[in-house]
mmCIF file as Biopython writes it, N, C-alpha, C and O atoms, coordinates in Angstrom:
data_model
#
loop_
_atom_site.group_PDB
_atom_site.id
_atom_site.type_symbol
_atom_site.label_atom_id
_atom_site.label_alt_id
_atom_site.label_comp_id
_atom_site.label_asym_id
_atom_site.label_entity_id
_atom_site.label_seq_id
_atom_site.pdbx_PDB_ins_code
_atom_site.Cartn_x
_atom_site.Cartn_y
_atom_site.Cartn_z
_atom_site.occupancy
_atom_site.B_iso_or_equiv
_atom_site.auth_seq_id
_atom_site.auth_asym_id
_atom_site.pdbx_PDB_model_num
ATOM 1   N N  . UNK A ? 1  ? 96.885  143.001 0.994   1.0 0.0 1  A 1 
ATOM 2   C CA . UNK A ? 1  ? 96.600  143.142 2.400   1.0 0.0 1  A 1 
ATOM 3   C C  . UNK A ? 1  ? 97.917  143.118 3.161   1.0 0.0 1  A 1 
ATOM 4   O O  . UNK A ? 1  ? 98.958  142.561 2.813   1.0 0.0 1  A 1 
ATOM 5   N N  . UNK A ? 2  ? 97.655  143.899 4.383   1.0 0.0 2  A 1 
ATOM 6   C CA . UNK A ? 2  ? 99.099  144.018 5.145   1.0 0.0 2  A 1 
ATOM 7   C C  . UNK A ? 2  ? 98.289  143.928 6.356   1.0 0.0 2  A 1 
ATOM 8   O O  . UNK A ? 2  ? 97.106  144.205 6.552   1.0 0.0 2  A 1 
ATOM 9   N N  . UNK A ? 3  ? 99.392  143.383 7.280   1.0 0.0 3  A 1 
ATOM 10  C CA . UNK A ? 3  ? 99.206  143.949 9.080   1.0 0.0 3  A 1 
ATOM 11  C C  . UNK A ? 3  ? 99.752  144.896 9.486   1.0 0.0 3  A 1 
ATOM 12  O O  . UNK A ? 3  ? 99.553  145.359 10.609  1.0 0.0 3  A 1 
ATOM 13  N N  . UNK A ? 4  ? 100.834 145.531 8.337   1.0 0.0 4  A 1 
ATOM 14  C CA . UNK A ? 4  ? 101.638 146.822 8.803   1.0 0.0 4  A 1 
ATOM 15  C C  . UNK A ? 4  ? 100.422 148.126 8.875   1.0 0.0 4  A 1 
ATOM 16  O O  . UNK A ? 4  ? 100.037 148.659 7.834   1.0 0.0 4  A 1 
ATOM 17  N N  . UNK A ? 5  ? 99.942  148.502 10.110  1.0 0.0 5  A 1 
ATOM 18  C CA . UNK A ? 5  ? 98.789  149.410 10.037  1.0 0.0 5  A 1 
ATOM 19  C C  . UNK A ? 5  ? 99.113  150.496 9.821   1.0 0.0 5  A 1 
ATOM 20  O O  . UNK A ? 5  ? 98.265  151.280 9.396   1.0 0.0 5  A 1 
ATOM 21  N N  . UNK A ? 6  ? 100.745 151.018 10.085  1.0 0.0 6  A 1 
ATOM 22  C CA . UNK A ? 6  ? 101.108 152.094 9.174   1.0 0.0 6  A 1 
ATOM 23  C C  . UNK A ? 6  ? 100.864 152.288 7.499   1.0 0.0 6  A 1 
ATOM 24  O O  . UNK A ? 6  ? 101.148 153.291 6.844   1.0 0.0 6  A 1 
ATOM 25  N N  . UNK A ? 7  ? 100.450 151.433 7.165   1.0 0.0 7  A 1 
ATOM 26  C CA . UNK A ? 7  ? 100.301 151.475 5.797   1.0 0.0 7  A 1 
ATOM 27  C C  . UNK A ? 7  ? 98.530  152.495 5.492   1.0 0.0 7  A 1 
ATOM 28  O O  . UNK A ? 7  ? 98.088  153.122 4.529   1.0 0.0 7  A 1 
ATOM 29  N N  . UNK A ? 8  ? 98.198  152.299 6.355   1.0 0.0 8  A 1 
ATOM 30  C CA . UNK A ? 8  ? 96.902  153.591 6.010   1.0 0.0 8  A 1 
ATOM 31  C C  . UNK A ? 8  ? 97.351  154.260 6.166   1.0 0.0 8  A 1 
ATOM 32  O O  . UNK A ? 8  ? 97.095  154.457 7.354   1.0 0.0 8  A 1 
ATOM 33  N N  . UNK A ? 9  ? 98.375  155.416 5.701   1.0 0.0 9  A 1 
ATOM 34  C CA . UNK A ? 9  ? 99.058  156.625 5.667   1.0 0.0 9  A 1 
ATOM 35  C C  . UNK A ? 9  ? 98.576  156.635 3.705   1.0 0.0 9  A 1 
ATOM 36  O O  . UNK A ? 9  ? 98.254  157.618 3.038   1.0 0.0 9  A 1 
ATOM 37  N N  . UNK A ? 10 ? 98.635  155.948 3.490   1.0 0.0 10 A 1 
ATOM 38  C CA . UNK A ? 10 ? 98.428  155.951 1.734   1.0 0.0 10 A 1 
ATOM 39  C C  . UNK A ? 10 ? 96.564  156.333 1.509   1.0 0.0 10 A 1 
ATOM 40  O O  . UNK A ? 10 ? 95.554  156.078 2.164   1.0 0.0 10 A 1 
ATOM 41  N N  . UNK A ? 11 ? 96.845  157.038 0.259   1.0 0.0 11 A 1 
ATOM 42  C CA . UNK A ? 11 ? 95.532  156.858 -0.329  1.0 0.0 11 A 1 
ATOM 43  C C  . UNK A ? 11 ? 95.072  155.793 -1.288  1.0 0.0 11 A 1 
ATOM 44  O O  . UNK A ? 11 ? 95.656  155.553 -2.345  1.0 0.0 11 A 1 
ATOM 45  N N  . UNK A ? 12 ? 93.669  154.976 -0.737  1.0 0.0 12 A 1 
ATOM 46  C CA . UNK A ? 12 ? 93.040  153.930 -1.179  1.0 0.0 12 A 1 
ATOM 47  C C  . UNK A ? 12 ? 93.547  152.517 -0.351  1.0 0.0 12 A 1 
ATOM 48  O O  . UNK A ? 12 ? 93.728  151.351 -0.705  1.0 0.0 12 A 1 
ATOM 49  N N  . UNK A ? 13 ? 93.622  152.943 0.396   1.0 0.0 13 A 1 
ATOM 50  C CA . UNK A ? 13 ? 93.310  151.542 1.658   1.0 0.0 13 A 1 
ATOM 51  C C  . UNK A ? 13 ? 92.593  152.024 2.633   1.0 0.0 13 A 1 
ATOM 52  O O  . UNK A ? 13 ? 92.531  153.237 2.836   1.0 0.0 13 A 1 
ATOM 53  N N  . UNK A ? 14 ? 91.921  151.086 3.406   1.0 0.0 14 A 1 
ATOM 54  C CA . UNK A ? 14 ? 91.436  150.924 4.250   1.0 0.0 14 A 1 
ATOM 55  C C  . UNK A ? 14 ? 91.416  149.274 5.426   1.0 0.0 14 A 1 
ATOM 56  O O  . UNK A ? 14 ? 91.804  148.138 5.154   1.0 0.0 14 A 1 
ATOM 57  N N  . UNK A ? 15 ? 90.699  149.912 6.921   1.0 0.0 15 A 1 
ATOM 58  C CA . UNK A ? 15 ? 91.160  149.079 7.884   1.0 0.0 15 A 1 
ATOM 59  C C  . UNK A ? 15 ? 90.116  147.959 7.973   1.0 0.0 15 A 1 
ATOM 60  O O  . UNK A ? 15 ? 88.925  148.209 8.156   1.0 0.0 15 A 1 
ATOM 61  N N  . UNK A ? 16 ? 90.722  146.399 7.803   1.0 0.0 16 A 1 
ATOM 62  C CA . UNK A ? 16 ? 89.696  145.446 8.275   1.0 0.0 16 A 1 
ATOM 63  C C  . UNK A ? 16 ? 90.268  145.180 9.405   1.0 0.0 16 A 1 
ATOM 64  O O  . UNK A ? 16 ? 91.479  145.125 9.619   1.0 0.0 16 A 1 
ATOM 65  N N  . UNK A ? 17 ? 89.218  144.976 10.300  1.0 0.0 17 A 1 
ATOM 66  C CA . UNK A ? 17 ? 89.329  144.162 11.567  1.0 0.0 17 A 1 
ATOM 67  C C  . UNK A ? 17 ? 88.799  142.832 11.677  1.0 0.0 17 A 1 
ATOM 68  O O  . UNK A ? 17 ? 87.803  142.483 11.044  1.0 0.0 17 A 1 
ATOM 69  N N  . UNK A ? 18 ? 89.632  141.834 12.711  1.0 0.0 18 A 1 
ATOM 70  C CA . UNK A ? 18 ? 88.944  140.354 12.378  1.0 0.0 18 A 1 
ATOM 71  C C  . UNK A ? 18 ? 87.825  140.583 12.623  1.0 0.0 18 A 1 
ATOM 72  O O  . UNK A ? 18 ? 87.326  141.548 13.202  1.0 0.0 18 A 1 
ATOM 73  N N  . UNK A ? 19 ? 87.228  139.401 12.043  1.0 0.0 19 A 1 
ATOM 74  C CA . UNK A ? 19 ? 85.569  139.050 12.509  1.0 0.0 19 A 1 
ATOM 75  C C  . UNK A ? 19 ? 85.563  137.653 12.310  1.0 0.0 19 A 1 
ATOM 76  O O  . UNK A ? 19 ? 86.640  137.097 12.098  1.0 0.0 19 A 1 
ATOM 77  N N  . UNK A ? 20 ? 84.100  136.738 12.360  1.0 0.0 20 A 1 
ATOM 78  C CA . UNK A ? 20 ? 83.946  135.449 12.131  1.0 0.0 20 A 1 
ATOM 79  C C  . UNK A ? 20 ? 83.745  135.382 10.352  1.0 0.0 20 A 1 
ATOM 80  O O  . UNK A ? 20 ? 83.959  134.370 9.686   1.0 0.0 20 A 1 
ATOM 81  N N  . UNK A ? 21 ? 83.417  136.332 9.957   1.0 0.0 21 A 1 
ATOM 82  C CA . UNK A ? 21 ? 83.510  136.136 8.476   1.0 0.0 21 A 1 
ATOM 83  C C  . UNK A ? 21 ? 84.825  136.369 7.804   1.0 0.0 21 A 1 
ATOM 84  O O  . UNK A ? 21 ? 85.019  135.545 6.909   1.0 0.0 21 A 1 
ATOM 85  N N  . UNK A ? 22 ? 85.676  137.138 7.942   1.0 0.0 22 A 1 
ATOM 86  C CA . UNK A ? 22 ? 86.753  137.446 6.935   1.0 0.0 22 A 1 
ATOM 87  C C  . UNK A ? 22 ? 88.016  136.313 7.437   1.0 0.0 22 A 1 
ATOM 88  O O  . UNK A ? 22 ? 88.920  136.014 6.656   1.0 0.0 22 A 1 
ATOM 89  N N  . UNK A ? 23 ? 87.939  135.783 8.742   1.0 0.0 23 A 1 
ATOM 90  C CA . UNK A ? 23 ? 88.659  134.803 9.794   1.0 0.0 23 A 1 
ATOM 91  C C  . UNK A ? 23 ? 89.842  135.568 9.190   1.0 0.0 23 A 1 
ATOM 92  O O  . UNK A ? 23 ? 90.335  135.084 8.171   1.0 0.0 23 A 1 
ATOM 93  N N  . UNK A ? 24 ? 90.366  136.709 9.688   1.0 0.0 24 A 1 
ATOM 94  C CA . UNK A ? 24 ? 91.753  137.663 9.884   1.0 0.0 24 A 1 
ATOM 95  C C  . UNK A ? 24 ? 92.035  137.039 11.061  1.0 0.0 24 A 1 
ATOM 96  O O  . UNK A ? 24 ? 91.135  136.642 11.801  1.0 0.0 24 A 1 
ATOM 97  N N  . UNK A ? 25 ? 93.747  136.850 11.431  1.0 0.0 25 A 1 
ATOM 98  C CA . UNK A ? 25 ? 94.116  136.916 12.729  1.0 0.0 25 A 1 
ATOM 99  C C  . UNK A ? 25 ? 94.174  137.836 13.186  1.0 0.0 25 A 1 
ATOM 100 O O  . UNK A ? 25 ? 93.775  137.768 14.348  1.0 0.0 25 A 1 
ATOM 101 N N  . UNK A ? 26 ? 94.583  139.083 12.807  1.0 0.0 26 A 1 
ATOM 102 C CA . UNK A ? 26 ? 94.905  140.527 13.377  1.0 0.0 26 A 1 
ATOM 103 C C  . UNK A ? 26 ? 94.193  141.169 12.405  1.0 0.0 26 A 1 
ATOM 104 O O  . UNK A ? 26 ? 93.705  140.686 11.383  1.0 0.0 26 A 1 
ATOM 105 N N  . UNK A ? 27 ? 94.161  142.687 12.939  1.0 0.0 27 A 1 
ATOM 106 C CA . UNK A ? 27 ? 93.357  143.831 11.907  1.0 0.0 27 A 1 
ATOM 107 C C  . UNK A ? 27 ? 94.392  143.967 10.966  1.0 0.0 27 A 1 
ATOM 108 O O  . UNK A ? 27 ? 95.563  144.153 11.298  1.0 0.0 27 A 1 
ATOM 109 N N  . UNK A ? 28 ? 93.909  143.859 9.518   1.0 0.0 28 A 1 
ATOM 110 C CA . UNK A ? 28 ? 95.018  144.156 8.666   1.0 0.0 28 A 1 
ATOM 111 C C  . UNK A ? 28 ? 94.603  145.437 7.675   1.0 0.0 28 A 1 
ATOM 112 O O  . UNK A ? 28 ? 93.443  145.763 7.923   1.0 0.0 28 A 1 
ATOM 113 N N  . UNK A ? 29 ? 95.195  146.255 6.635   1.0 0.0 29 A 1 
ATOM 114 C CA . UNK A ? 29 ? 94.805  147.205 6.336   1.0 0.0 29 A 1 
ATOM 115 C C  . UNK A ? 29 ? 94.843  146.724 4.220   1.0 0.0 29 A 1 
ATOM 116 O O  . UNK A ? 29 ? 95.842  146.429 3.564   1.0 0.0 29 A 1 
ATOM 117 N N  . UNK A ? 30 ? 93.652  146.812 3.821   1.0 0.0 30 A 1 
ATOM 118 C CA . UNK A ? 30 ? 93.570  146.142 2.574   1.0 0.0 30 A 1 
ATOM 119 C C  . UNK A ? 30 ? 94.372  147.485 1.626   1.0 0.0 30 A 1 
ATOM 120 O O  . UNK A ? 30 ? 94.127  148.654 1.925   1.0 0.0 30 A 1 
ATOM 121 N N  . UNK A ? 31 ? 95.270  147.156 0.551   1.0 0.0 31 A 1 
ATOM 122 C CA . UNK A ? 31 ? 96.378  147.761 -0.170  1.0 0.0 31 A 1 
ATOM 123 C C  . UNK A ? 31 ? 95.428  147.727 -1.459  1.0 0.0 31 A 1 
ATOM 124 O O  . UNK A ? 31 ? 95.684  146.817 -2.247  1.0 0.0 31 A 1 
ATOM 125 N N  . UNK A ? 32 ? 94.174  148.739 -1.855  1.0 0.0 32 A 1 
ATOM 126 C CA . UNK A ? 32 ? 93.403  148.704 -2.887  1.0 0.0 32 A 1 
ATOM 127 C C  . UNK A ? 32 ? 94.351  149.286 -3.940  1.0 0.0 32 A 1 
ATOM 128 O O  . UNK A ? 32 ? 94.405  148.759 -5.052  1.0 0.0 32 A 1 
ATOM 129 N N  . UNK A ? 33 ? 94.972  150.170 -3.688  1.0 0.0 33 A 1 
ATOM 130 C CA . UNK A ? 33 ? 95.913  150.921 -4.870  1.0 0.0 33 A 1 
ATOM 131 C C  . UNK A ? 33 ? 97.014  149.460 -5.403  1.0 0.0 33 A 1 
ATOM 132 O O  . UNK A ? 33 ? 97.628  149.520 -6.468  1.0 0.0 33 A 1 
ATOM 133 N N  . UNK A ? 34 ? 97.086  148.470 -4.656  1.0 0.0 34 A 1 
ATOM 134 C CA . UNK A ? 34 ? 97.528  147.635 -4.999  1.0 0.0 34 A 1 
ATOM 135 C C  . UNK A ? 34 ? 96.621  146.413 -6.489  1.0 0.0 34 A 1 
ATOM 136 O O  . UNK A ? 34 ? 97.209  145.473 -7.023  1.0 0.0 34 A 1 
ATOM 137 N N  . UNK A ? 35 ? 95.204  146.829 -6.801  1.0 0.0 35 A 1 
ATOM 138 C CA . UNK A ? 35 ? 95.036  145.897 -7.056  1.0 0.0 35 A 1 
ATOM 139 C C  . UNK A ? 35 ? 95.490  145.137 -8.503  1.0 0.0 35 A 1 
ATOM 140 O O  . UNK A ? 35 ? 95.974  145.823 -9.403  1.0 0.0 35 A 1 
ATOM 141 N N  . UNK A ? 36 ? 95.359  144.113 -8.618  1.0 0.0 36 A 1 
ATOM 142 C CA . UNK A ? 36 ? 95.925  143.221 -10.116 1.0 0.0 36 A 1 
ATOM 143 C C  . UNK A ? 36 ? 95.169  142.294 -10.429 1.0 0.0 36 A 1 
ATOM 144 O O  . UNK A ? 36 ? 94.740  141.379 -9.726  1.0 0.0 36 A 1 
ATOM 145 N N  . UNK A ? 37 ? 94.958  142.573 -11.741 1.0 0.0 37 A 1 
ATOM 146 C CA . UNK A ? 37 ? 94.015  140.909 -12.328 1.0 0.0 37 A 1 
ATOM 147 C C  . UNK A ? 37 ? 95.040  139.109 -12.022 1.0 0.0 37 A 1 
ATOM 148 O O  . UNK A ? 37 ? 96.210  138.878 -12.326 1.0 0.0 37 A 1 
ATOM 149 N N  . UNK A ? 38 ? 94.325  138.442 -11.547 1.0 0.0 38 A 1 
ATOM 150 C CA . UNK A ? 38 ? 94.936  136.983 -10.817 1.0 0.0 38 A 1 
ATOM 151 C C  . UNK A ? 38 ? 93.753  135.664 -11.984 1.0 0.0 38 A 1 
ATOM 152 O O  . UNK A ? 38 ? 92.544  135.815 -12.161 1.0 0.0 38 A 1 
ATOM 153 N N  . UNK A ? 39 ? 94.339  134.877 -12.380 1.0 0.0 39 A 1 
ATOM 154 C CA . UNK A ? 39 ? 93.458  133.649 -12.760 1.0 0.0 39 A 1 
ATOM 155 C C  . UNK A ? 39 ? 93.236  133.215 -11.413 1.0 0.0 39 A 1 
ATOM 156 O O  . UNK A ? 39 ? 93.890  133.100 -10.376 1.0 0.0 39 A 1 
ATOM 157 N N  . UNK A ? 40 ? 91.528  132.925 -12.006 1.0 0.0 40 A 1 
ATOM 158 C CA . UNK A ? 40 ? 90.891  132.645 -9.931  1.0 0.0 40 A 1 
ATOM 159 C C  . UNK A ? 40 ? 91.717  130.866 -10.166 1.0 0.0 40 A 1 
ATOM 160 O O  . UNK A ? 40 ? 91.773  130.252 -9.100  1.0 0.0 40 A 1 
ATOM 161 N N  . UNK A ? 41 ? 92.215  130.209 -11.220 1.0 0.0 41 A 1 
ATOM 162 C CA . UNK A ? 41 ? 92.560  128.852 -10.997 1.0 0.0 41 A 1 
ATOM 163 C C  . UNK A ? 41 ? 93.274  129.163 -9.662  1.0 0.0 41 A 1 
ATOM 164 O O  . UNK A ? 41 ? 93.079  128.339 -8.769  1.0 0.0 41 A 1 
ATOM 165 N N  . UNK A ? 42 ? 94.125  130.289 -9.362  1.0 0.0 42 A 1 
ATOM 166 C CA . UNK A ? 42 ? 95.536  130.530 -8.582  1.0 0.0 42 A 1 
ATOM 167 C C  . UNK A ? 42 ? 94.784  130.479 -7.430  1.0 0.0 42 A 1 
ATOM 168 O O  . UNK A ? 42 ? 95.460  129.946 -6.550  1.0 0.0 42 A 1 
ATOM 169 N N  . UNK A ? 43 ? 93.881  130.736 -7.106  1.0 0.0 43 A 1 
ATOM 170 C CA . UNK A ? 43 ? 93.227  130.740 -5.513  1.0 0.0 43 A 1 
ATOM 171 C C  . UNK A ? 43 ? 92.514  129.424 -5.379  1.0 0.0 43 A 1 
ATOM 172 O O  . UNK A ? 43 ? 91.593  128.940 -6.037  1.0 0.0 43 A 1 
ATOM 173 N N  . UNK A ? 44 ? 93.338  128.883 -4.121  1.0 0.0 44 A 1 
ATOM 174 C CA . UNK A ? 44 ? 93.003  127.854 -3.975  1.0 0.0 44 A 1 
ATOM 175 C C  . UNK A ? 44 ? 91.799  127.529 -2.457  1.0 0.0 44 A 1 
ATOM 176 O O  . UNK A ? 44 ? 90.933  126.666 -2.317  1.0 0.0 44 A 1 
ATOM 177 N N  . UNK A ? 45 ? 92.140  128.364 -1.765  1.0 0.0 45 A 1 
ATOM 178 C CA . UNK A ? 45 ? 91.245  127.798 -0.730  1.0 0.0 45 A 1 
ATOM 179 C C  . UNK A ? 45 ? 90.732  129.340 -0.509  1.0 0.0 45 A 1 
ATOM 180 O O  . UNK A ? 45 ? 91.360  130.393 -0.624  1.0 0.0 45 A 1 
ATOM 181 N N  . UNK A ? 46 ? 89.580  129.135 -0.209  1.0 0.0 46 A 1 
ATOM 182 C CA . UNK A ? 46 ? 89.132  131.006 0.984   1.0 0.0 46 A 1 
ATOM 183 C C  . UNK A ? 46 ? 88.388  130.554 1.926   1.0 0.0 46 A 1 
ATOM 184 O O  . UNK A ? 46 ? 87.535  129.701 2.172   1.0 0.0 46 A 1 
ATOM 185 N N  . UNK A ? 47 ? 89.098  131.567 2.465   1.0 0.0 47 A 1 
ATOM 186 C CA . UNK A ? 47 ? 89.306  132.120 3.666   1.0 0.0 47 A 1 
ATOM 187 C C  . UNK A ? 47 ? 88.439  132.643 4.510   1.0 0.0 47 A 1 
ATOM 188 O O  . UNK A ? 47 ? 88.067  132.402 5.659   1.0 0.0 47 A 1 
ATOM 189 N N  . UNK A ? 48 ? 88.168  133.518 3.572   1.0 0.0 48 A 1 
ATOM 190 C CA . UNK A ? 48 ? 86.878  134.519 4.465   1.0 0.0 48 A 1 
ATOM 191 C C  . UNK A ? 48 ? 86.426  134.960 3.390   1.0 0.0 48 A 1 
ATOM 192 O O  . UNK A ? 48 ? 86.690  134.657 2.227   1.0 0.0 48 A 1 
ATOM 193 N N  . UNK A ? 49 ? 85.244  136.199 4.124   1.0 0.0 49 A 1 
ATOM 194 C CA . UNK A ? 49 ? 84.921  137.189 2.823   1.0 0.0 49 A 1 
ATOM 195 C C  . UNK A ? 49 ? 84.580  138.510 3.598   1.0 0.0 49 A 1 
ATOM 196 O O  . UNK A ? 49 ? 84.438  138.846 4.774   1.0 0.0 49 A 1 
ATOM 197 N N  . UNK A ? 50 ? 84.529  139.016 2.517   1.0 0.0 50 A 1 
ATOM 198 C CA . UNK A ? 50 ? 84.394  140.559 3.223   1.0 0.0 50 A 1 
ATOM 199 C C  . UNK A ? 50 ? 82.845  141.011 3.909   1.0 0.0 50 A 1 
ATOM 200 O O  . UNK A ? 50 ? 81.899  140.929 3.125   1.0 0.0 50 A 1 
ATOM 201 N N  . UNK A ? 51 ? 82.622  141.353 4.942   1.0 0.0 51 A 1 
ATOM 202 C CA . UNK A ? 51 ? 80.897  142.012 5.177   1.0 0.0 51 A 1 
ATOM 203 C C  . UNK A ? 51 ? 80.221  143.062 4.516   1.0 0.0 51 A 1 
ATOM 204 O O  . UNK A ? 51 ? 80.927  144.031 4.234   1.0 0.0 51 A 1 
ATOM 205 N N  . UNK A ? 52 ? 78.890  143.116 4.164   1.0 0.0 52 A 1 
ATOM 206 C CA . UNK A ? 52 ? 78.533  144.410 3.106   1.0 0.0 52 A 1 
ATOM 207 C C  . UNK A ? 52 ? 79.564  145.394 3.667   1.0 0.0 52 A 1 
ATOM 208 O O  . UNK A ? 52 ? 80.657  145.209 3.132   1.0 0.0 52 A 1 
ATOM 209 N N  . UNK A ? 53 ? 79.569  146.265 4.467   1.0 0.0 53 A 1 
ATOM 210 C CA . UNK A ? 53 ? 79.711  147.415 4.528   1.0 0.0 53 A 1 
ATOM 211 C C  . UNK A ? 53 ? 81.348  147.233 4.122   1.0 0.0 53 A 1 
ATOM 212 O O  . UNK A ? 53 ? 81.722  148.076 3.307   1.0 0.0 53 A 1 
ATOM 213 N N  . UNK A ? 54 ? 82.442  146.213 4.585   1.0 0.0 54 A 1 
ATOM 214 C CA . UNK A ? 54 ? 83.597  146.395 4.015   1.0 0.0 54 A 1 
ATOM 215 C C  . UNK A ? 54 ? 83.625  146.286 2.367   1.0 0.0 54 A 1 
ATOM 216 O O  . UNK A ? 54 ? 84.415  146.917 1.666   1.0 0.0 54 A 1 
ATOM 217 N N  . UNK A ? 55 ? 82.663  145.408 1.895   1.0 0.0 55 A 1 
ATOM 218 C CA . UNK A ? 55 ? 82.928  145.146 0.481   1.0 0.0 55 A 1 
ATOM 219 C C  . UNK A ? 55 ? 82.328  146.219 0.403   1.0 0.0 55 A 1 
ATOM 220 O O  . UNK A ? 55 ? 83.088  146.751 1.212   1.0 0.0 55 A 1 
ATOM 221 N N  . UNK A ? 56 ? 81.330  147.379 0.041   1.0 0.0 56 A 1 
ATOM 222 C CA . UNK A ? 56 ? 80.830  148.715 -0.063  1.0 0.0 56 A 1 
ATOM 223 C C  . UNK A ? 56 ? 82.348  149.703 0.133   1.0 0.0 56 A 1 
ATOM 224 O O  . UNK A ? 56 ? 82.779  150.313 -0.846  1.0 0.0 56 A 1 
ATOM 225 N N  . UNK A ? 57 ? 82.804  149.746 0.989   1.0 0.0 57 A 1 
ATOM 226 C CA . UNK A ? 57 ? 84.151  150.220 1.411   1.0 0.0 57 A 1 
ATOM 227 C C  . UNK A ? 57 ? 85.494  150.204 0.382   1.0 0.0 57 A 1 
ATOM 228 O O  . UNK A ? 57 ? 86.358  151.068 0.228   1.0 0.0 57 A 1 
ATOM 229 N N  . UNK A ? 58 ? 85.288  148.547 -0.423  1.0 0.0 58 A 1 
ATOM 230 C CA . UNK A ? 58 ? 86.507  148.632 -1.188  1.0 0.0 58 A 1 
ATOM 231 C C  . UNK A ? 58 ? 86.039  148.710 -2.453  1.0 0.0 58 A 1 
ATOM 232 O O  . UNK A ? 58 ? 86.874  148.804 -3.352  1.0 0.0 58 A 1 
ATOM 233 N N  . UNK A ? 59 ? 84.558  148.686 -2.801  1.0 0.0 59 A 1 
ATOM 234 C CA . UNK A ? 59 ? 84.329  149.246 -4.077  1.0 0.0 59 A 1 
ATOM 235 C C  . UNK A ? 59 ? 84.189  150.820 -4.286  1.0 0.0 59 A 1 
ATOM 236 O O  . UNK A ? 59 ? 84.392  151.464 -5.315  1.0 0.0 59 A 1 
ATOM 237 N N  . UNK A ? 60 ? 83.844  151.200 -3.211  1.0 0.0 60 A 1 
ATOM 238 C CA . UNK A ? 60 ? 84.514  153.200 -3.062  1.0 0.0 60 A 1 
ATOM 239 C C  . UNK A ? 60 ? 85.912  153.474 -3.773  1.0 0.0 60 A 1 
ATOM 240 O O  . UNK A ? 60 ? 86.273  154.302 -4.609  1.0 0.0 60 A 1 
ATOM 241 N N  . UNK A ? 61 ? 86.561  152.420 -3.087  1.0 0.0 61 A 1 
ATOM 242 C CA . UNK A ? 61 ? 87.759  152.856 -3.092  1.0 0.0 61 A 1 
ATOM 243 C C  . UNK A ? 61 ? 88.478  152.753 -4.228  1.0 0.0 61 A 1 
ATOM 244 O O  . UNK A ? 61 ? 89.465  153.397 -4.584  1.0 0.0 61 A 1 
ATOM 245 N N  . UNK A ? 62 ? 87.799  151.749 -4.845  1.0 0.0 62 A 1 
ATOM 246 C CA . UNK A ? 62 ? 88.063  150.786 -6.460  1.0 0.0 62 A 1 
ATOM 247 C C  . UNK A ? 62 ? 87.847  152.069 -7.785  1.0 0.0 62 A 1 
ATOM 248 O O  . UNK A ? 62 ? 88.509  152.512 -8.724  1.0 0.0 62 A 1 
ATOM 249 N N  . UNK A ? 63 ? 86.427  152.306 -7.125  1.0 0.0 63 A 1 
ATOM 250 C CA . UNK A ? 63 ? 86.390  153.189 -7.898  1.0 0.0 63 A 1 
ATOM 251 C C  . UNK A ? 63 ? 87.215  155.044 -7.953  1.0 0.0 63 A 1 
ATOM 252 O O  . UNK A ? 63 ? 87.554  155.826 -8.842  1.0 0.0 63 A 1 
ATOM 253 N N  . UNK A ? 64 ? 87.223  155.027 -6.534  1.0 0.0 64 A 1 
ATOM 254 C CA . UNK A ? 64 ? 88.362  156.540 -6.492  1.0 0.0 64 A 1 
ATOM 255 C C  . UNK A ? 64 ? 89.297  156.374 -7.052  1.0 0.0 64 A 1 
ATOM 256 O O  . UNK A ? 64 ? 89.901  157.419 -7.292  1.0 0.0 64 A 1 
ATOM 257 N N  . UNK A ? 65 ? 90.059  154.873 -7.652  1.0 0.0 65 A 1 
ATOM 258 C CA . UNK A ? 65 ? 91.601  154.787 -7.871  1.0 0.0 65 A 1 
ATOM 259 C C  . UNK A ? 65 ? 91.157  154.437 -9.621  1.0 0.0 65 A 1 
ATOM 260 O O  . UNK A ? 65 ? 92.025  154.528 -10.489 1.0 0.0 65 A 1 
ATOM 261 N N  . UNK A ? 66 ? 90.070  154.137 -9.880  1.0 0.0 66 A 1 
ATOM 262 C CA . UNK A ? 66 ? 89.736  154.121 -11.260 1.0 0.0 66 A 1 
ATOM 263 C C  . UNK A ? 66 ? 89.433  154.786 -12.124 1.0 0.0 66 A 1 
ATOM 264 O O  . UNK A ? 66 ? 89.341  154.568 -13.332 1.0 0.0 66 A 1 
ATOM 265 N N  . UNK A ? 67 ? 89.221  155.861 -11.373 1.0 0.0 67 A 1 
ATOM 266 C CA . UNK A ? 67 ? 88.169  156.758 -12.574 1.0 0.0 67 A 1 
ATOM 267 C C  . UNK A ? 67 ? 89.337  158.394 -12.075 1.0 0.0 67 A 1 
ATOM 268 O O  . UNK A ? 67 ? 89.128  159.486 -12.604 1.0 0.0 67 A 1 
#
């Protein structure tokens, strides 16, 4: 994830905007072409979560960069 919103110039991101669920300070733009396997031990607190239609959004996208 970035706040640099120039970064949707790339293919396979897309724009979240805050809400009361994801608790973003600013709209940030999620870096899916970025993604990497993490041990969930490493995540320690969350944050937020994504709303259907964004999580629908980054499994599109999961899959355009997968297949």
């Amino acid at each position: 994830m970035t706040s640099q919103l120039s970064a949707q110039t790339f293919p396979g991101t897309f724009l979240i905007k805050p809400d009361e669920e994801n608790n973003l300070e600013r709209t940030s733009v999620a870096l899916v072409f970025q993604v990497r396997a993490i041990d969930k031990r490493r995540l320690k607190n969350k944050i937020g979560k994504l709303n259907t239609k964004q999580l629908s959004e980054l499994r599109k996208n999961m899959d355009m960069l997968l297949h």
